[in-house]
N, C-alpha and C positions, 0 to 999 in steps of 0.2 A: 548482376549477371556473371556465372564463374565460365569465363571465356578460354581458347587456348590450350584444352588439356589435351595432353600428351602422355600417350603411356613408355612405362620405362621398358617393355617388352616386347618382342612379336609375334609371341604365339596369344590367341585370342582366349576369351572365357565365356563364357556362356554358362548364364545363370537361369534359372527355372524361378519363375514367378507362382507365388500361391497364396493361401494364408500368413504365412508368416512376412508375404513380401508383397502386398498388396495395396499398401498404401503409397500418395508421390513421394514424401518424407522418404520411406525404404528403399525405394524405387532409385531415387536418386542417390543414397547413400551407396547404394549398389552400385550404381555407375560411377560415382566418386570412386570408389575402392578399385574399379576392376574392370566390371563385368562389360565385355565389350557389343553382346549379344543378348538378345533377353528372349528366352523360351516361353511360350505359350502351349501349356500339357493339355492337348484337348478330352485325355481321359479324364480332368478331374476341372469341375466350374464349371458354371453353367454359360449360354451366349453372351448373357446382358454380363457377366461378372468380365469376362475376355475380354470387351468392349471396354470398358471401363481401364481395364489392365493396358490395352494397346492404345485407348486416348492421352494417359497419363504419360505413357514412352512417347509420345508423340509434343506434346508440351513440356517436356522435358528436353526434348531434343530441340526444339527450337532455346528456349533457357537457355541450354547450357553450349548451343551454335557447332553442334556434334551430333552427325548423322549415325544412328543406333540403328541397326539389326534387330528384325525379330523373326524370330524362327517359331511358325505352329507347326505344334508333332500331335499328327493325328494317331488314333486311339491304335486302331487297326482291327482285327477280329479277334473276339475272346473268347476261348476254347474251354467252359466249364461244367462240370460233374451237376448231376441235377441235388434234389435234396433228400437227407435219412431221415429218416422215424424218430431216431434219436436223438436227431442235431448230427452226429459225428460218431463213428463204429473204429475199432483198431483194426488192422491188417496184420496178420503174423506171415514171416517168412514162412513160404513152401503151402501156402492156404489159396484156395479157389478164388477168381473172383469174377465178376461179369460185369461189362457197360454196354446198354440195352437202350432203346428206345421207348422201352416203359415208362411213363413218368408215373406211377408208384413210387411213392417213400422209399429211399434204399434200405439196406439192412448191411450187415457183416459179408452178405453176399454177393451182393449186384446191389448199380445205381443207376438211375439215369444218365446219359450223356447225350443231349440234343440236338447231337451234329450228324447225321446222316453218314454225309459227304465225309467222315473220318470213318467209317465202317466198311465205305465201298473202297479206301484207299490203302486201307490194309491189310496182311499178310501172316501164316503164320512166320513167329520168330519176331516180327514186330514190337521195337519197344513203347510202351507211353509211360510219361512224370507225370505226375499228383505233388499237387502244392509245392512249385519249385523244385522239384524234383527230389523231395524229401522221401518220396514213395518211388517203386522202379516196378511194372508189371511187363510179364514178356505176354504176348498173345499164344496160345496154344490151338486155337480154333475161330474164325468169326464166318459173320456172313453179311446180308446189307442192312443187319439191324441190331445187331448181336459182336463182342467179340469177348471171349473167354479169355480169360488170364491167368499166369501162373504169380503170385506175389514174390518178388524177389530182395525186396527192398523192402521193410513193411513198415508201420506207425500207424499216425493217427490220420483218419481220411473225413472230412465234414463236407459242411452243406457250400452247394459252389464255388470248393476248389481250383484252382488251375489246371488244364492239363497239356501236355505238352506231345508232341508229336515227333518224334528227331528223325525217327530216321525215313521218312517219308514223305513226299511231295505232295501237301495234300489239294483236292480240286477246288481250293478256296480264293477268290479274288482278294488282294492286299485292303480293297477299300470295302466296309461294311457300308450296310444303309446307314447308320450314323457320319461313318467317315466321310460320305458322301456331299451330306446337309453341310457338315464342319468343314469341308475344302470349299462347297461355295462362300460361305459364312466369311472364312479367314482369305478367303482373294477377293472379297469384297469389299471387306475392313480395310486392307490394304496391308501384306505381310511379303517379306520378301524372301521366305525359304520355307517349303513345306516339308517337312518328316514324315516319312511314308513307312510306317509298321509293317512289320507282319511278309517283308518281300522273300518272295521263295526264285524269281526268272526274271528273264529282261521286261518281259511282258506288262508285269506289275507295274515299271517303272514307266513305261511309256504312255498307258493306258491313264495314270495320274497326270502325267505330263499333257495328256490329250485334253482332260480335266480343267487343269489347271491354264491352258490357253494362254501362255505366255503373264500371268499374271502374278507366277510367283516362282520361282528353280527349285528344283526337287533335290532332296537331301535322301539317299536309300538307307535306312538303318538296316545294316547285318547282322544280324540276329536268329538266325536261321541256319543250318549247316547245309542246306540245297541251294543260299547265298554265297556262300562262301564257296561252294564248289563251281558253282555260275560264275564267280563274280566278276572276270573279265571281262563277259559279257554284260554286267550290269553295270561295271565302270564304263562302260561305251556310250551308255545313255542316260545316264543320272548326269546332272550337275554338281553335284558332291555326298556323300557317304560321310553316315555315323558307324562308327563300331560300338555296337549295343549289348555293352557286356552282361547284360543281366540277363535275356534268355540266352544266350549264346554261351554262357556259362551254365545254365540250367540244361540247355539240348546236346549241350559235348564235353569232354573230361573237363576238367577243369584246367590241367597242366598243357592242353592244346591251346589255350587263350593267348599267350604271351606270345610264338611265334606266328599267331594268326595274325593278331595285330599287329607286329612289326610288319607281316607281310601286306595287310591292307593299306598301311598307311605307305609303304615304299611306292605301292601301286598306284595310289594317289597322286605322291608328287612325283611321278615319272611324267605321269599324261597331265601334270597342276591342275587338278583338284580339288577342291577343298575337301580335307577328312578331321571329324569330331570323334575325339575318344571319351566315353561317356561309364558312367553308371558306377556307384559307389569308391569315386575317386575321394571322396573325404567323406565317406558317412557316417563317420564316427563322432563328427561334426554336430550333427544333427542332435544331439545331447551333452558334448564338449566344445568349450573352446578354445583347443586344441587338438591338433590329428594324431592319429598314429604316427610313429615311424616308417611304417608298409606304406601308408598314404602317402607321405608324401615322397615316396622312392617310385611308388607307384605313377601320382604327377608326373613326377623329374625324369621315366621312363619316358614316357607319352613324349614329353619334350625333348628328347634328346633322340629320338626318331623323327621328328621334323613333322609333327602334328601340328596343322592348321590351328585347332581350339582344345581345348580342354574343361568338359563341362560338367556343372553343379545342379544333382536335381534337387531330389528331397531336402539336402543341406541348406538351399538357399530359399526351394518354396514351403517349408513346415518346418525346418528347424527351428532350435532357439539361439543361436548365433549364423545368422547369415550373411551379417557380413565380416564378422570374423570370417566365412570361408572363404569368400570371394577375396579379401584381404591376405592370408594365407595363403591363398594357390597363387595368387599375382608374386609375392613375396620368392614362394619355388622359381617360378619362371624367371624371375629377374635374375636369381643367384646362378640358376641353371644356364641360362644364356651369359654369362660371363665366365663359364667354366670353358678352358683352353679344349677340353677333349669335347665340348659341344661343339664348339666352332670348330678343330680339325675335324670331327664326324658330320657339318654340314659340307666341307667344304671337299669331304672324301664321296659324300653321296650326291654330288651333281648329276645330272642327268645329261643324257646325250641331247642332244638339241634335234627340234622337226625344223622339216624343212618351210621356209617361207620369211619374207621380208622382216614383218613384227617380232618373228623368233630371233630371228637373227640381232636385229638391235636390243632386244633383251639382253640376248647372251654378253653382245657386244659393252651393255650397261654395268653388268654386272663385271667381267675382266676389265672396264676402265676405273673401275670402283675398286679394285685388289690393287691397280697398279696407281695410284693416285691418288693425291690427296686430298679428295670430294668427300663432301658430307651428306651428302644423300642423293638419294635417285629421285627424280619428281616424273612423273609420266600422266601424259596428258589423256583420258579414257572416256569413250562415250558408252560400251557397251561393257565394259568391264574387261575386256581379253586381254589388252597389252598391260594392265596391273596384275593378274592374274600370272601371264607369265613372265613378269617381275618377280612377285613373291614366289614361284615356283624356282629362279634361280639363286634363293637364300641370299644376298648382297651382304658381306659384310659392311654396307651402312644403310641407314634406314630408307623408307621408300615413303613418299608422299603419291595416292594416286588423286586428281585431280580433276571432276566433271563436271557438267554445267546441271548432271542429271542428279535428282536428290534419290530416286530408285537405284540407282547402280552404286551411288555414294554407300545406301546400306543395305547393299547387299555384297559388299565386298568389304564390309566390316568385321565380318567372319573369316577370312582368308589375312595367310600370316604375314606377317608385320606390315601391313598399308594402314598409311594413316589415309584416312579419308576426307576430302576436304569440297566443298558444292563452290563451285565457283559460277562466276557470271560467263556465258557463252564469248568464247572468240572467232576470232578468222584469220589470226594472222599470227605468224611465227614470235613475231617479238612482242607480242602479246602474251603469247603464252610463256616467254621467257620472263618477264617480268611477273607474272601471277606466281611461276615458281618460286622465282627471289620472293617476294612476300608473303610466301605461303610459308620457305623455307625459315624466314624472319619471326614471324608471328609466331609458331608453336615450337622456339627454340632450337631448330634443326641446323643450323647455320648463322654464322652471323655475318657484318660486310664485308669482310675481308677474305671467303671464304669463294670456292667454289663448291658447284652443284652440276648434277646429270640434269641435264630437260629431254626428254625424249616426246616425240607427239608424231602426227600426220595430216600432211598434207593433200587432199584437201581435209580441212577441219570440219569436225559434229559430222565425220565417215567412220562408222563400224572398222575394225580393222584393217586401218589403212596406215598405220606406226609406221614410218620413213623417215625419221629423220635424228639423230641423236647428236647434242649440243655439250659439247664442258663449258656453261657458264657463270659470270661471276652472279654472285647477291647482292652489289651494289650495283644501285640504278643506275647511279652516272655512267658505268662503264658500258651499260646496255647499249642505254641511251645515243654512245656512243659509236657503238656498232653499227654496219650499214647495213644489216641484217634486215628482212622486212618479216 
């Protein structure tokens, strides 16, 4: 059994399971390298294959005595062109075009588009993208079944294409009747973070969350530019946010990306969050085993803004090196977090602190941590809150969070730098001062000569009830010796 592991970093990784990573063998190679989270793409595999995928992380996890994350990201609604005559017609700049309700074979002229509900929501001057936005039509004219287009952007147009919507709200709910069957399926299975496509309001989010009945935390991908202009409102009620740069680089310039995302993720760990920055971080990958240089400046961005995770799709579930990737981003992170200007930019973007007891000894954990010679924070958590905001006050030394719960253990696997650890339930303070010492012992965090942070509450196995924060030693004797109870 390979017991004890420890990663060198604390920003997380999140790898996408598929083909290429679908056996335990991979699986585990994966988690070897890196990967601290493991994705389940509900666009792509069938149920019995998913099953199969989240059994194997499940016996692995027992194996390897290491509570793993899984995150399923449901499909969301898919907006495409119906089909031509030809297979696929060219578009010339400045040439007519129409999407109709007809489903007739398209032509050079018009094609189908079987969304209604995108005809009643738009406007002239309206823009739509075709296949990733390779194609750029403005509306000139529509009605509730019709919209006329002027081609602005032309190429090549085929049979169900993508199309995109940017600058409109459209009246579509984030979860399809697929997405529907797949949140029951995946909170069945037993998953602890769902990826909610496709969110345009607050409403999207709650509306999953009403779903989801407590059986899994909702993750909103921003991907949308009617997200991004909500999105305070959507940080209010999500449990954490991906930045999903792949439509959201298809629905707005491209040169808006880089200050969107530093602004999401700041937004994030203001309120401690967890934020995933995602989507062609190493795709290059995906047919080298090696990245670009963009790639990995693009990584060591992500990370040097104080991002939760950093995640691998295609690269790890259809490449042919995946765990080169997973290997390779863990690699950035470790270099990146030892760089002086990461750590003065953590320690410049602290957050003002909320008001209330657990905040306060967070805060308190973290300024006994700058000024002292401790080796780590250990905090004691049943619901996840008081690790959560741990990792929201960046500690320059590591955090162990600690629960008797194996659901909260991974589900805060994903959030930056907690090592996660299931421990057996207690009730008494020097109880859980000694679980820290051993916890601290066992995965190299400290040795006995050594102090440690223990923070917990009083009364124990209470939601939110953090009161109490200890400088103790890692050797027993000296516990033992306290008259602490």
């Amino acid at each position: 059994m390979t017991t004890g592991i420890r990663r060198r970093r604390n920003v997380k990784i999140v790898a996408t399971l598929g083909p290429a990573s679908d056996t335990k063998e991979m699986i585990r190679a994966l988690f070897i390298a890196g990967a601290d989270v493991f994705r389940l793409n509900m666009s792509h595999g069938s149920h019995p294959e998913i099953a199969v995928r989240h059994k194997i992380i499940r016996e692995l996890e027992v194996e390897l005595d290491r509570p793993i994350g899984i995150l399923a990201d449901l499909q969301g609604p898919k907006l495409r062109c119906g089909v031509f005559a030809n297979s696929s017609e060219m578009l010339d700049v400045g040439a007519a075009f129409r999407f109709d309700l007809d489903k007739t074979p398209g032509d050079a002229t018009r094609v189908n588009l079987p969304h209604a509900e995108i005809f009643k929501a738009l406007k002239v001057g309206s823009t739509l993208l075709v296949n990733d936005g390779k194609i750029r039509l403005k509306v000139t004219d529509c009605g509730d079944d019709y919209a006329n287009m002027n081609v602005e952007v032309g190429g090549e147009i085929s049979n169900r294409k993508g199309v995109n919507v940017p600058d409109v709200v459209l009246p579509l709910a984030a979860l399809s009747e697929k997405d529907l069957a797949d949140l029951e399926f995946v909170c069945d299975l037993g998953v602890e973070w769902l990826g909610l496509s496709f969110v345009q309001r607050p409403s999207d989010v709650i509306e999953a969350r009403k779903l989801a009945a407590g059986r899994a935390k909702i993750i909103a991908k921003i991907e949308k530019p009617a997200a991004v202009d909500s999105f305070e409102e959507i940080l209010a009620v999500t449990d954490g946010v991906m930045v999903a740069r792949g439509d959201l680089g298809v629905e707005l310039p491209v040169h808006m990306l880089p200050p969107i995302q530093k602004r999401l993720v700041t937004a994030c760990r203001r309120v401690g969050k967890p934020v995933i920055v995602a989507t062609q971080m190493m795709e290059s990958m995906i047919s080298s085993p090696v990245p670009t240089r963009a790639e990995v400046s693009d990584v060591a961005q992500a990370i040097y803004e104080g991002a939760d995770a950093v995640m691998l799709s295609a690269e790890s579930a259809a490449g042919d090196f995946p765990v080169e990737a997973v290997t390779t981003m863990s690699n950035v992170a470790e270099e990146v977090e030892k760089d002086e200007m990461y750590l003065d930019g953590i320690i410049a973007s602290h957050t003002p602190s909320r008001q209330g007891v657990a905040d306060a000894i967070t805060v308190a954990a973290r300024e006994v941590a700058e000024t002292t010679d401790v080796k780590a924070i250990v905090c004691f958590t049943q619901s996840g809150t008081t690790a959560v905001l741990a990792a929201r006050e960046r500690p320059g030394v590591p955090i162990i969070a600690l629960t008797h719960l194996t659901d909260t253990a991974r589900s805060l696997a994903l959030v930056w730098g907690l090592h996660c650890v299931v421990v057996t339930k207690i009730d008494r303070f020097k109880q859980a001062v000694v679980g820290a010492a051993k916890a601290a012992k066992k995965f190299g965090f400290a040795g006995e000569d050594d102090m440690i942070i223990v923070t917990a509450g009083v009364p124990f196995n209470t939601p939110g009830s953090t009161n109490i924060l200890r400088v103790a030693p890692v050797n027993e004797k000296l516990i033992y010796g306290s008259d602490l109870d």
